[in-house]
C-alpha positions in Angstrom: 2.4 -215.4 -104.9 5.3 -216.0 -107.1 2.9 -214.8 -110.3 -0.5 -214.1 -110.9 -2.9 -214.8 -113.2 -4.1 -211.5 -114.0 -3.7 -207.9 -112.2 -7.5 -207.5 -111.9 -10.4 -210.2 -111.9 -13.6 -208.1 -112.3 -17.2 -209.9 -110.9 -20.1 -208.9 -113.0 -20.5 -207.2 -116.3 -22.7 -204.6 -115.3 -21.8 -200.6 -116.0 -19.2 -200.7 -113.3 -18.0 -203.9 -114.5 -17.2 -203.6 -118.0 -16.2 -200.0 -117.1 -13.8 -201.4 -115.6 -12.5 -203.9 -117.6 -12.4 -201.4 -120.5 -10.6 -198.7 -118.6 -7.8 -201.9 -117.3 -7.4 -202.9 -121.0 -7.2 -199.9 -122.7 -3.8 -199.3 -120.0 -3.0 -202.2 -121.2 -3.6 -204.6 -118.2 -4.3 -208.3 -117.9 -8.5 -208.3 -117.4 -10.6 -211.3 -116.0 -14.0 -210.4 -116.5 -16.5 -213.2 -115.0 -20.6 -212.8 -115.7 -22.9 -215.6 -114.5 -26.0 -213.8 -116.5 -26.5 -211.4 -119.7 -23.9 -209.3 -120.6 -24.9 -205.4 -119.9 -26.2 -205.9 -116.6 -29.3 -204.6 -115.1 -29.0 -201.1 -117.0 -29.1 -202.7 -120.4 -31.2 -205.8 -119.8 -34.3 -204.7 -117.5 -33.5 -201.2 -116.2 -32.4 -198.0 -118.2 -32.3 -199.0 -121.9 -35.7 -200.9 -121.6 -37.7 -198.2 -119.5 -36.6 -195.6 -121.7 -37.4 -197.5 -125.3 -41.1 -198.2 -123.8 -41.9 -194.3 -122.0 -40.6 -192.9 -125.7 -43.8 -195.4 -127.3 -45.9 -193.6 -124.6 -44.9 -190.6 -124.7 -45.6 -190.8 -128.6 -49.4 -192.0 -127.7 -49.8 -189.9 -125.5 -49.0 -186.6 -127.8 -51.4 -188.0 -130.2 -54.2 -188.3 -128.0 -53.6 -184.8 -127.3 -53.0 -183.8 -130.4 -55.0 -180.6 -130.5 -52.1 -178.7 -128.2 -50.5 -178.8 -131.7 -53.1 -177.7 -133.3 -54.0 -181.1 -135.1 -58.3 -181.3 -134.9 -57.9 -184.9 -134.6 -55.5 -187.5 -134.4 -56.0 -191.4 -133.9 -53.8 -193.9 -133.4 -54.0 -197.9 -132.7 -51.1 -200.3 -131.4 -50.4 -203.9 -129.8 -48.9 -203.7 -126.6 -47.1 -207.1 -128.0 -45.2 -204.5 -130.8 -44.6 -202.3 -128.3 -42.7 -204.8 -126.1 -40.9 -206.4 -129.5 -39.8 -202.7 -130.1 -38.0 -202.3 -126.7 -36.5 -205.9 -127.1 -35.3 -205.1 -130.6 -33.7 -201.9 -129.0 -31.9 -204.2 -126.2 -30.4 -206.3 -128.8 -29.2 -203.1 -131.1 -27.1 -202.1 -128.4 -26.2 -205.5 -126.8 -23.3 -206.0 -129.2 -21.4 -203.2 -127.3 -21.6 -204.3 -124.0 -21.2 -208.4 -125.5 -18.1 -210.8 -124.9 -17.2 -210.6 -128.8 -16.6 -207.1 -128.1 -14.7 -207.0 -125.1 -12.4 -210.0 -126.2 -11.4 -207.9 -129.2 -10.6 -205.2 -126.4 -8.3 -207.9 -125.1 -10.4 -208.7 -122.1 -10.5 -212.4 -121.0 -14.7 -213.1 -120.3 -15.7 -215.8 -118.8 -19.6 -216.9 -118.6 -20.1 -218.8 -115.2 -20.5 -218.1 -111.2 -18.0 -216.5 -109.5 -16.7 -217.3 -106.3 -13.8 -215.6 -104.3 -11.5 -217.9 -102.4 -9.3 -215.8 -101.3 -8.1 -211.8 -101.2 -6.2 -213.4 -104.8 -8.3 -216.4 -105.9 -11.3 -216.6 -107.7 -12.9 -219.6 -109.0 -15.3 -220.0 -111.5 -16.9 -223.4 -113.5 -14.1 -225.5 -111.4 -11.5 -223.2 -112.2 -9.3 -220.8 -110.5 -7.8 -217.8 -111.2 -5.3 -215.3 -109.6 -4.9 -211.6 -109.5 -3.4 -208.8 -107.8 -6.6 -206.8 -107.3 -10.4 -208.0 -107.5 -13.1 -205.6 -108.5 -16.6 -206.5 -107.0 -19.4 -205.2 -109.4 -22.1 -207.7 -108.6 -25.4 -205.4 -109.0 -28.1 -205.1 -106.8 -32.0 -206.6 -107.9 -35.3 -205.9 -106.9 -36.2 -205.4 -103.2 -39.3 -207.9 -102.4 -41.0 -207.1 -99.1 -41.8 -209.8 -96.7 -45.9 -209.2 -97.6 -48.6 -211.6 -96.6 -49.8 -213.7 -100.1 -47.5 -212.1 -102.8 -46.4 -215.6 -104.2 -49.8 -216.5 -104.0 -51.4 -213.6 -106.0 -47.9 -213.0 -108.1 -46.2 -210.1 -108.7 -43.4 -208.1 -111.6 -40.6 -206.7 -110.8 -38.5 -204.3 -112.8 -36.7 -207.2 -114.0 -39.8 -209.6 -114.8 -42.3 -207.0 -116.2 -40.4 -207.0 -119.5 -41.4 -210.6 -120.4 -45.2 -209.9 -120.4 -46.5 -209.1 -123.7 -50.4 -208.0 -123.0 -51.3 -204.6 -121.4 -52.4 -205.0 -117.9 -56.2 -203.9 -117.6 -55.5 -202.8 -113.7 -52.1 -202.4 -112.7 -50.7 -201.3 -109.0 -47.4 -200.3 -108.6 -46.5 -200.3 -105.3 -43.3 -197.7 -104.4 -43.3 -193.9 -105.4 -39.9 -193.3 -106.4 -38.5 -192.8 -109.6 -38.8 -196.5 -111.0 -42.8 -196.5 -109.4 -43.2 -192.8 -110.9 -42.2 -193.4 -114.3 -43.8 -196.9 -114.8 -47.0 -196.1 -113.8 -47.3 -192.8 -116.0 -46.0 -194.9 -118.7 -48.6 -197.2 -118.6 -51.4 -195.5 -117.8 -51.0 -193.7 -121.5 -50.8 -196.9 -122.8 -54.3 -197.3 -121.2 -54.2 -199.1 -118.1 -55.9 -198.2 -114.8 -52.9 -197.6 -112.7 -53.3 -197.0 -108.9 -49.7 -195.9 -106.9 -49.2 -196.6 -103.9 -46.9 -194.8 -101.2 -45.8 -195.2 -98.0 -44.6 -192.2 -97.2 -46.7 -188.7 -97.5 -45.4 -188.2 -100.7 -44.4 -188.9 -103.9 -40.7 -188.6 -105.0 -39.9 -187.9 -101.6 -35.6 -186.9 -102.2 -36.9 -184.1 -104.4 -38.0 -180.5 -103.1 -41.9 -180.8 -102.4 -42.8 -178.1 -105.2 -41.7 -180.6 -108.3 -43.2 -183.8 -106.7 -46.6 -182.1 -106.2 -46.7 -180.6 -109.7 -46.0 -184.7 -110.7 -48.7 -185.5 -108.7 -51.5 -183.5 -110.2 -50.0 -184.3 -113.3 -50.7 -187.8 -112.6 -53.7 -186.6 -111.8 -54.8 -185.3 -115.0 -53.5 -188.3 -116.8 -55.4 -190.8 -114.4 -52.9 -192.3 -112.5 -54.5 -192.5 -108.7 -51.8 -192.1 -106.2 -52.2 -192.8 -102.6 -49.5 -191.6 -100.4 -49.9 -192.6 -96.3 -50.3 -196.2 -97.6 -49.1 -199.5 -96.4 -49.6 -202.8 -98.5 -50.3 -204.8 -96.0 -51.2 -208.2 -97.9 -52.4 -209.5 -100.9 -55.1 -212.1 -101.7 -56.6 -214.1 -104.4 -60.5 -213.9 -104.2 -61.9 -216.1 -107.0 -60.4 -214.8 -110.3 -59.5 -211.7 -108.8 -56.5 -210.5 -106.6 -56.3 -207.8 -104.4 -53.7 -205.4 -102.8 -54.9 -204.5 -99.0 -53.5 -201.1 -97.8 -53.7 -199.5 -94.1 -53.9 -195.9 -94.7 -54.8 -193.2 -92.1 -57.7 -194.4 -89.9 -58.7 -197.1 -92.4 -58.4 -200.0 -94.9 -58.8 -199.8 -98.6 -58.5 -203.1 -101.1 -57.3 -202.4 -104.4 -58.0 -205.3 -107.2 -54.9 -205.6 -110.1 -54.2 -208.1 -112.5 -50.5 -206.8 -112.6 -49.0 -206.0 -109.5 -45.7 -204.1 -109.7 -42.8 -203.9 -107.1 -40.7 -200.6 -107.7 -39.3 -200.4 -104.1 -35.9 -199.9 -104.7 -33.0 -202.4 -104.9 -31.0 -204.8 -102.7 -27.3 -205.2 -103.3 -26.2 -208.6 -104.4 -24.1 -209.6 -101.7 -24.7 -213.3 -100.9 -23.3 -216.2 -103.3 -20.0 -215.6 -104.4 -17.7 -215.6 -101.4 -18.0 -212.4 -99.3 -18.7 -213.9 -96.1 -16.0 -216.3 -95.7 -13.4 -213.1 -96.5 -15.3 -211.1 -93.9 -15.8 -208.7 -96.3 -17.8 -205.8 -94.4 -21.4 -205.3 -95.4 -22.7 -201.7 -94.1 -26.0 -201.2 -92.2 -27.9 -200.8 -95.6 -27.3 -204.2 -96.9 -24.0 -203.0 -99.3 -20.5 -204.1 -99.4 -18.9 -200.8 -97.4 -16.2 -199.5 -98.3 -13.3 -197.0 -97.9 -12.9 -193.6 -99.9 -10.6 -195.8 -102.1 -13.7 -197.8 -102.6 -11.7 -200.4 -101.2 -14.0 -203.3 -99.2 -12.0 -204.7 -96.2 -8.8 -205.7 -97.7 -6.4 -203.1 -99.4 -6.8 -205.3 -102.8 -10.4 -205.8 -103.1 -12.6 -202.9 -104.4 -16.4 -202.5 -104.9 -18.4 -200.4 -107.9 -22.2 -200.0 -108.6 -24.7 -200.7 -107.1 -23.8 -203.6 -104.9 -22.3 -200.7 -103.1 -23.6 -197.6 -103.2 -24.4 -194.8 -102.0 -26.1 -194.1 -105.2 -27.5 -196.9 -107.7 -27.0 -195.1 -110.9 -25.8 -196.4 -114.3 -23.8 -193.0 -114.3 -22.2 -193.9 -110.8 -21.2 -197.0 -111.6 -19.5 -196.2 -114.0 -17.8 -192.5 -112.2 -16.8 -195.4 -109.4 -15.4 -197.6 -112.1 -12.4 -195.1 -112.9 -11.5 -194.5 -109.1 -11.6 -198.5 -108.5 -9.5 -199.2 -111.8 -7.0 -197.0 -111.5 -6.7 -197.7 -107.6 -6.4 -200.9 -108.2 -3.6 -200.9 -110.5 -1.5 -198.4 -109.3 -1.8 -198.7 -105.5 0.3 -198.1 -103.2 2.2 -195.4 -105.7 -1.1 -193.2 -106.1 -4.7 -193.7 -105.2 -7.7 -191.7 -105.4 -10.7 -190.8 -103.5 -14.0 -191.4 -105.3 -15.5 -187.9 -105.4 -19.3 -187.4 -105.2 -19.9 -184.0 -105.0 -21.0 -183.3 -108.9 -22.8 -186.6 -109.4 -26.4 -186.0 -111.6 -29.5 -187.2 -111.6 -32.9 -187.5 -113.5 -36.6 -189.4 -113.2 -37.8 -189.7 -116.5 -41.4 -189.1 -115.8 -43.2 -185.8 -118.2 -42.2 -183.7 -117.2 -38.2 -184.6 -116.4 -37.0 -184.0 -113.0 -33.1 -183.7 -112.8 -31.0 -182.5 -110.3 -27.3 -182.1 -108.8 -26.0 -181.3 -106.4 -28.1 -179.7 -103.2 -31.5 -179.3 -103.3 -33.5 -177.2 -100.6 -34.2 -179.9 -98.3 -31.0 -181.2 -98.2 -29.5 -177.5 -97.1 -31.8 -176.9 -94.5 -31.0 -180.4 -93.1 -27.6 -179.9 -93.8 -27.6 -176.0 -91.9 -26.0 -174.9 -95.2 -27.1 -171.2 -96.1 -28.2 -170.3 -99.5 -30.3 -168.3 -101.7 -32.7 -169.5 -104.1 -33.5 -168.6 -107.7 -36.3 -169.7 -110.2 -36.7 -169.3 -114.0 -40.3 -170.5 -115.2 -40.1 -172.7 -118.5 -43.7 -170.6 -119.1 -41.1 -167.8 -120.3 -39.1 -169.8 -123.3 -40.3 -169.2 -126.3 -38.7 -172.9 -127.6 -41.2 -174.3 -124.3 -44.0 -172.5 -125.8 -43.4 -173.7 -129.7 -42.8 -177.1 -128.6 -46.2 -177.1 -126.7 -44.2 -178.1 -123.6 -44.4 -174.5 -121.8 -44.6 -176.1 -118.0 -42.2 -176.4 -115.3 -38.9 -174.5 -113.2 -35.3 -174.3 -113.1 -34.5 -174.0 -109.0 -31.1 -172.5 -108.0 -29.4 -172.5 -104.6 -26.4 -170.2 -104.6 -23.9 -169.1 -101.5 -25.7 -166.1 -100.3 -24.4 -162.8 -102.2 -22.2 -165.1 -104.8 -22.7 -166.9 -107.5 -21.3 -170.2 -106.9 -23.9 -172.5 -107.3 -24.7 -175.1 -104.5 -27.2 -177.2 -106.8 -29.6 -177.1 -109.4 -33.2 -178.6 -109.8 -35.2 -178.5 -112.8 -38.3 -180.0 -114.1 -39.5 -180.1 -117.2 -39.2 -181.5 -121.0 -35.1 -182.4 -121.7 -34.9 -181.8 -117.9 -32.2 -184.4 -118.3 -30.4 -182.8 -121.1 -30.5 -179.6 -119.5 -29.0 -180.1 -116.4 -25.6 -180.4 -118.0 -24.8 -177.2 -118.0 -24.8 -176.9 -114.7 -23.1 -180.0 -114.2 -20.3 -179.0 -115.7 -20.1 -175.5 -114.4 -20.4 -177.1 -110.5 -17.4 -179.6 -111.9 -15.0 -176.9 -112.6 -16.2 -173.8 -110.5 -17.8 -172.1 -112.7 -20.5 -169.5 -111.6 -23.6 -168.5 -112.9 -21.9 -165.1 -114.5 -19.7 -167.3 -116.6 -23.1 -169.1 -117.8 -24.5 -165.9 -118.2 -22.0 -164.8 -120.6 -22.1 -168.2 -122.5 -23.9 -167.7 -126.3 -26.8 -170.3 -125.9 -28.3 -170.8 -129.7 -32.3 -169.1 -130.0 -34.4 -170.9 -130.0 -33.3 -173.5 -127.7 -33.7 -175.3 -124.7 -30.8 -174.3 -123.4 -31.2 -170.7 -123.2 -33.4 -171.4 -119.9 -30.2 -171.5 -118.0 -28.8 -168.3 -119.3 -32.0 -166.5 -118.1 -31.8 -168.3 -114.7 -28.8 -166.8 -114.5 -29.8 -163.6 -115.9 -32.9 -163.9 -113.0 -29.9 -164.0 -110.4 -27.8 -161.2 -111.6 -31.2 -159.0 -111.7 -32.1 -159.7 -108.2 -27.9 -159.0 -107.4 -27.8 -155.9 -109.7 -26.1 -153.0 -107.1 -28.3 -150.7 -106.6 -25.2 -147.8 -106.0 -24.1 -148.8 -109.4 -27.6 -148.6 -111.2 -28.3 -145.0 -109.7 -25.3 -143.7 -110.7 -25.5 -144.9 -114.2 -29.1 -143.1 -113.9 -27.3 -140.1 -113.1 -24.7 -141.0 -115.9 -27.3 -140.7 -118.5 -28.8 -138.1 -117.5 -26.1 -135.7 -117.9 -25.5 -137.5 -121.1 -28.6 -136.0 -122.4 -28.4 -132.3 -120.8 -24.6 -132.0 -122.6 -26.4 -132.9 -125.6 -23.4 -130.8 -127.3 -24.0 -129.5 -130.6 -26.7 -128.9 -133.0 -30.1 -130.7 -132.1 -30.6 -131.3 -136.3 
C-alpha cells in the first residue's frame, strides 16, 4: 500500500489493549484503538477491580465478627448487600476515567466505539468504515467458559461477568469450579452470610498450587462454612417447583444440591469468533487461543496477539508484560524484535489467606525432572503476623541444590500478594537469596518474612568446617585472655 492509515490498529481496550495503545503513542505512533464494549475491559469492568472492592467489604465483616482475636469483647455490625454492590460500582467508575476514551484521545490515540472486523492482514473495518495499518494488535479478551450442562438456561445461572448486576445476597449459593475465581468468590460470600457449597471436579481445590497451601484453604473454608466437594461432576440442573437444583455424580453416588444463585467460575474462553480471524486463517491453538509465535506474532508477520485471547496465562499483569513485546515488535520489525519472556511472571488468589507464587512451585519441578531444595519460613514466627492477629501461613522456597539461586517462591498468607515482590524482583535480575539476606527490611514489617526465609536457608547451608573452626577461634580467644583479668 502506497500509505496507510495508521502504523498499528489495536482490537479491544482491555489491559493488553490500551497497553498497547499507550506504549505506541507515547513513541509517538499513529494508534487506532477500536472497542465494541466498556472501555477497561474484563479487568476493570467484572473481573479484578470489582472482585477486589467486594472481598475488602468481607474481609471487613468478617474481622468484626471475629473481633475478639483483637481483643474487642464484642463487636456488631449491620449492612445491605445493595450498598455493598453500589460501593464496588462506585469504585469501577473512580478508576474508569483512566482507562476511558477522553483519556486516551488526550494521549493522542484515535478510539473508536464499534465492532471490529479484520479484512485483511492491513484492513480493518469498523461501523462501515475501513481503516489501514502497518501492524494490527489482537487484544479481544476471553469471557466466561459455560459448560454444555443439562437445564442451565432453564434454572439460570451468573457468571463472573453477570454476578455484578444482582443487588440481593443469595440465601444458597453454588459455585461450581475450584480455582482462584470459584475460591475467592465463595469465601467472599459466605462472610457476607450465604450458604455457599463449592463444587470441584477434580480431587482438589486450587489444583496448580502445591497441595500443602490448597489444604490449609480448604479447612479454612472449612471453619468459615464454605462446604467444598472435590470428586464432583455437575451433571444437570433442574427447576423443581420454586426450587432449583445442581445434580453432581461424585464417587459411587449422586448428591442434589438446591441454590438460588448458581455461579460459573470455570475459567475463560478466548474471544476468537466475530471479528475476522477465520477468513485470514489466523491459527487458533488446541486450547481454543489465537497461537502465536515467540514474537507473539499470529500467522502473519504483521499481526500480533496480547491477553487473554491468547494466552498462556490470563492475567491483567500478562496482558499487559505481552503488550510491550507486541508494541514494540510491531513497530520496529524487521530492524529488532523481541521474544516475550515468561519466566518471572507472578501470581496471586486473593482468598484469606493470599496465595502468591512465581516461578516453580514443587509440582511443577518434579514434573519438570528439575532438582531442587526446599526451604520454609512459618508466618507463626513474625512478630508483625502475630500483632496483626494474622500469625498463619508459609513462605516455600525451591533453590538449585547447594546455591542460592532461587527456582520459585510460594507463599500464603496475609499481603501474600505484596510480599512476593521481593522475590520477583530478585528472580528478574539474578539475585540470590544472600543478597536478600543482606537487604535492611524495616521491623516490624511484613517484609522481614523474606529476610528470615533466607536467613532459614543460609542456616541449613552454614559450613560446618567453617563453624568448627571459628569454635576453635574463640576458644583460644579466651585462653590468651592477655592481661589483667580486672
Amino acid at each position: 500500500m502506497k500509505k496507510y492509515d495508521a502504523n498499528l490498529i489495536v482490537i479491544g481496550a482491555g489491559s493488553g489493549g490500551l497497553v498497547t495503545a499507550y506504549i505506541a503513542a507515547a513513541i509517538k505512533a499513529k494508534v487506532i484503538l477500536i472497542e465494541k464494549g466498556d472501555m477497561g475491559g474484563d479487568c476493570l469492568n467484572t473481573g479484578c477491580v470489582p472482585s477486589k472492592s467486594l472481598i475488602a467489604s468481607a474481609k471487613y465483616i468478617h474481622d468484626i465478627r471475629n473481633s475478639e482475636n483483637f481483643g474487642i469483647r464484642k463487636a456488631e455490625c449491620e449492612f445491605d448487600f445493595a450498598d455493598i454492590m453500589a460501593r464496588v460500582h462506585s469504585i469501577i467508575d473512580s478508576i474508569r476515567p483512566h482507562d476511558s476514551v477522553e483519556r486516551y484521545t488526550s494521549l493522542g490515540v484515535d478510539v473508536i466505539k464499534g465492532e471490529a472486523t479484520i479484512l485483511s492482514r492491513h484492513k480493518v473495518q469498523v461501523n462501515g468504515n475501513t481503516y489501514t495499518a502497518r501492524s494490527i494488535v489482537i487484544a479481544a479478551g476471553a469471557e466466561p467458559l459455560v459448560p454444555p450442562i443439562e437445564g442451565l438456561d432453564d434454572t439460570g445461572f451468573h457468571t463472573s461477568d453477570t454476578i455484578w448486576g444482582i443487588t440481593e445476597l443469595p440465601r444458597k449459593m453454588v459455585v461450581l469450579g475450584g480455582g482462584p475465581i470459584g475460591c475467592e468468590l465463595a469465601q467472599c460470600f459466605a462472610r457476607f452470610g450465604s450458604e455457599v457449597t463449592l463444587v470441584e471436579m477434580t480431587n482438589r481445590i486450587l489444583i496448580r498450587e502445591d497441595p500443602e497451601f490448597s489444604n490449609h484453604i480448604l479447612k479454612r473454608f472449612a471453619t468459615e462454612g464454605v462446604r467444598v466437594m472435590t470428586s464432583h461432576k455437575a451433571v444437570r440442573a433442574e427447576r423443581r417447583g420454586d426450587a432449583r437444583v445442581l445434580v453432581c455424580e461424585g464417587p459411587g453416588k449422586t448428591e442434589e444440591i438446591e441454590f438460588d444463585t448458581l455461579l460459573l467460575a470455570l475459567g475463560r474462553a478466548a474471544r476468537i469468533e466475530g471479528y475476522g480471524l477465520d477468513s485470514l486463517k489466523i491459527p487458533i491453538s488446541p486450547q481454543r487461543r489465537v497461537e502465536v509465535n515467540e514474537y507473539l506474532q499470529a500467522g502473519y508477520d504483521n499481526i500480533y496477539a496480547v491477553g487473554d485471547v491468547t494466552g498462556p496465562y490470563q492475567f491483567t499483569h500478562a496482558a499487559s508484560h505481552q503488550a510491550w513485546y507486541a508494541c514494540v515488535n510491531a513497530l520496529f520489525s524487521p530492524f529488532k524484535k523481541f521474544k516475550a519472556d515468561y519466566s518471572v511472571l507472578p501470581w496471586a488468589t486473593y482468598t484469606d489467606p493470599e496465595v502468591a507464587r512465581v516461578g516453580l512451585n514443587e509440582l511443577e519441578a518434579k514434573e519438570q525432572n528439575v532438582p531442587y531444595e526446599v526451604t520454609t519460613y512459618s508466618l507463626s514466627e513474625l512478630d508483625r503476623a502475630k500483632a496483626d492477629g494474622h500469625p498463619e501461613g508459609s513462605i516455600k522456597i525451591l533453590t538449585v541444590p547447594g546455591k542460592d539461586r532461587i527456582l520459585g517462591v510460594t507463599i500464603m498468607g496475609k499481603h501474600a500478594g505484596d510480599l512476593i515482590a521481593e522475590f520477583v524482583l530478585a528472580m528478574r535480575h539474578g539475585l540470590g537469596l544472600n543478597k536478600i539476606l543482606g537487604i535492611i527490611h524495616s521491623y516490624p514489617t511484613w517484609m522481614e518474612a523474606n529476610k528470615f526465609a533466607a536467613g532459614n536457608w543460609k542456616k541449613a547451608h552454614a559450613p560446618g568446617w567453617a563453624l568448627n573452626l571459628l569454635r576453635k577461634y574463640h576458644g583460644w580467644r579466651r585462653f590468651r585472655a592477655g592481661g589483667s583479668l580486672d
